[in-house]
C-alpha positions as CSV (number, residue, x, y, z in Angstrom):
1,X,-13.8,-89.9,45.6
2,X,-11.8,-89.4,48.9
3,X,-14.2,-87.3,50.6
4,X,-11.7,-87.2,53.5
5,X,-8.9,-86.0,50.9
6,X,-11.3,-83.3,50.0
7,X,-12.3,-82.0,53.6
8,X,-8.5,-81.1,54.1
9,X,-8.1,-79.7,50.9
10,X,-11.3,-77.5,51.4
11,X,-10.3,-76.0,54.6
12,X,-7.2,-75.3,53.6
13,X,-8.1,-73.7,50.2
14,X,-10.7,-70.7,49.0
15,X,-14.2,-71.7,49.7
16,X,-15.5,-68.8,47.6
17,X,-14.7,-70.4,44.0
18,X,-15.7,-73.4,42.2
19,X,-14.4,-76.4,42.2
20,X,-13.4,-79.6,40.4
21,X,-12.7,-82.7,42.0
22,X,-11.2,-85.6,39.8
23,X,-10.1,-89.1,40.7
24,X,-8.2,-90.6,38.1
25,X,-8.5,-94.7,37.5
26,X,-5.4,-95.6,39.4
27,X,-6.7,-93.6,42.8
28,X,-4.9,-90.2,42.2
29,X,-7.1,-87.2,43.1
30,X,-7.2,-83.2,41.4
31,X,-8.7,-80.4,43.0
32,X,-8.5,-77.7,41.2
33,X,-10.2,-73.9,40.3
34,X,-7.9,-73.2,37.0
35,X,-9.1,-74.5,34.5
36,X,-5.1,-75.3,33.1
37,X,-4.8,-78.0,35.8
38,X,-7.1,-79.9,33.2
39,X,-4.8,-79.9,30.6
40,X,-2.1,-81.6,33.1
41,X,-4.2,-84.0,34.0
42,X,-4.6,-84.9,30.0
43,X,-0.7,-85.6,30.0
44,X,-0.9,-87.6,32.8
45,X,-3.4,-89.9,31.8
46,X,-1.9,-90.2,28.6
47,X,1.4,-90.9,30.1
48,X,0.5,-93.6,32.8
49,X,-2.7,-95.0,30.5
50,X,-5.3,-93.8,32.9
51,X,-8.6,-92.0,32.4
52,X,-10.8,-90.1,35.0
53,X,-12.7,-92.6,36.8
54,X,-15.1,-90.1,38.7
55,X,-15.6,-86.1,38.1
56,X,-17.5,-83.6,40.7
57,X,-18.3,-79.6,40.3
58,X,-18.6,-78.0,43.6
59,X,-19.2,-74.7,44.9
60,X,-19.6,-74.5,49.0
61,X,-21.7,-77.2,49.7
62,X,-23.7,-77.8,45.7
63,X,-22.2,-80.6,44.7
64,X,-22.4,-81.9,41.3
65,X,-21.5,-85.4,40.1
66,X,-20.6,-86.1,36.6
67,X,-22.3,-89.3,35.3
68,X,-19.1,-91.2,33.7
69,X,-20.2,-95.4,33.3
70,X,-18.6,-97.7,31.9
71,X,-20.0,-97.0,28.2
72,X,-18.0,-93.6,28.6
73,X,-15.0,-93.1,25.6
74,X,-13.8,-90.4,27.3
75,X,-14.7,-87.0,29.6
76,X,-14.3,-83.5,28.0
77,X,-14.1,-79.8,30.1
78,X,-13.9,-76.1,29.4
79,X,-14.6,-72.8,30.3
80,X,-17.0,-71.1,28.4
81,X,-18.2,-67.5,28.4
82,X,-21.3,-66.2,26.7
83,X,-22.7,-62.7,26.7
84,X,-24.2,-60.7,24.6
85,X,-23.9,-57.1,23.7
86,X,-25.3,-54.6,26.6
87,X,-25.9,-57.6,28.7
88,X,-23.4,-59.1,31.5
89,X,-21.1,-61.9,30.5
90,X,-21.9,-65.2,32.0
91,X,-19.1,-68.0,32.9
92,X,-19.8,-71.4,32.5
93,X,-17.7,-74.8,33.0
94,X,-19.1,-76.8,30.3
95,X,-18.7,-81.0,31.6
96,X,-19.0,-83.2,28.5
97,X,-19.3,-87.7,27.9
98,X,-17.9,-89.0,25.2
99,X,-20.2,-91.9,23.8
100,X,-19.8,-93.4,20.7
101,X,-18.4,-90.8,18.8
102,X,-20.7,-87.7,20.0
103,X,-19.7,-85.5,23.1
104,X,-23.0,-84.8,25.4
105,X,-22.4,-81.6,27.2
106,X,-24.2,-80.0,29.7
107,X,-23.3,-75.9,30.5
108,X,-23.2,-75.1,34.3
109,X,-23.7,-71.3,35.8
110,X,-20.3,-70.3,37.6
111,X,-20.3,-70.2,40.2
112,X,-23.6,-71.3,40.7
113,X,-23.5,-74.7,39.0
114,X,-26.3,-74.5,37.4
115,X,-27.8,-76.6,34.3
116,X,-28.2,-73.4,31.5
117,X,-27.6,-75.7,28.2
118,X,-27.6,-79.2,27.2
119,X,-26.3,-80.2,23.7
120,X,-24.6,-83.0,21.8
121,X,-22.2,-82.7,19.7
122,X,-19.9,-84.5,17.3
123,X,-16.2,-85.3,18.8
124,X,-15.3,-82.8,15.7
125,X,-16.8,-80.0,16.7
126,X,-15.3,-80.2,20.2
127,X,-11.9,-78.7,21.6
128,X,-9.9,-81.9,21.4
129,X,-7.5,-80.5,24.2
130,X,-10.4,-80.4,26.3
131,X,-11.2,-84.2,26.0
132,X,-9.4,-87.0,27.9
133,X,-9.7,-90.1,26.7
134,X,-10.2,-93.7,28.5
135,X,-7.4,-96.6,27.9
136,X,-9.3,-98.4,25.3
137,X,-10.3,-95.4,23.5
138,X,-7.1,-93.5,23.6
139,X,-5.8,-97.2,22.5
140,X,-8.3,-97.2,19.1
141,X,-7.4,-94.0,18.0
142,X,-4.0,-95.1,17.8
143,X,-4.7,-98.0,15.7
């Protein structure tokens, strides 16, 4: 990640939300807060035959890195709410791995970016809109 890309961007931009860093396999960099900037970033990797080489959550100065290696099929994100009734909503960003078929997510707090949930779960129970694939996966589902 172009930690100097991101200091510019920073100071230029709201410090008070959370944020998403992305560098893409051919260098290009997302910073984004709306969650709808994910979905571009889908059509561009499946237009130029990239995939997201490196992922971080950051709010102020908590930085999270997202664990993507080479075994990675592909890298899945949504919002997520949850609340119950009488009790405050909370907002989540829920950052996911595709390996072998099953998506391992993990539920951070927003804004806090904190670990609330961990699950895995099958690539068919998942928002397939919210997954972007790597080349050779994206290549084998073709096939």
């Amino acid at each position: 990640m172009d930690q100097d890309r991101w200091r510019k961007f920073f100071k230029e931009n709201n410090r008070h939300v959370t944020w998403v860093k992305v560098m893409l396999s051919n260098g290009d960099h997302h910073f984004f807060s709306n969650h709808r900037e994910w979905l571009f970033i889908k059509t561009l990797c499946d237009n130029l035959g990239t995939k997201v080489s490196e992922m971080e959550l950051q709010f102020r100065s908590h930085l999270v890195k997202i664990d993507i290696d080479e075994e990675s099929e592909g890298v899945y994100f949504v919002p997520s709410v949850m609340g119950m009734v009488g009790a405050e909503t909370r907002n989540y960003f829920t950052v996911g791995v595709l390996k072998k078929g099953v998506v391992y997510k993990k539920m951070y707090l927003v804004p806090e970016l904190v670990i609330e949930k961990e699950m895995a779960d099958p690539i068919s129970q998942c928002f397939e809109e919210a997954l972007i694939y790597n080349e050779k996966t994206q290549e084998n589902r073709e096939e």
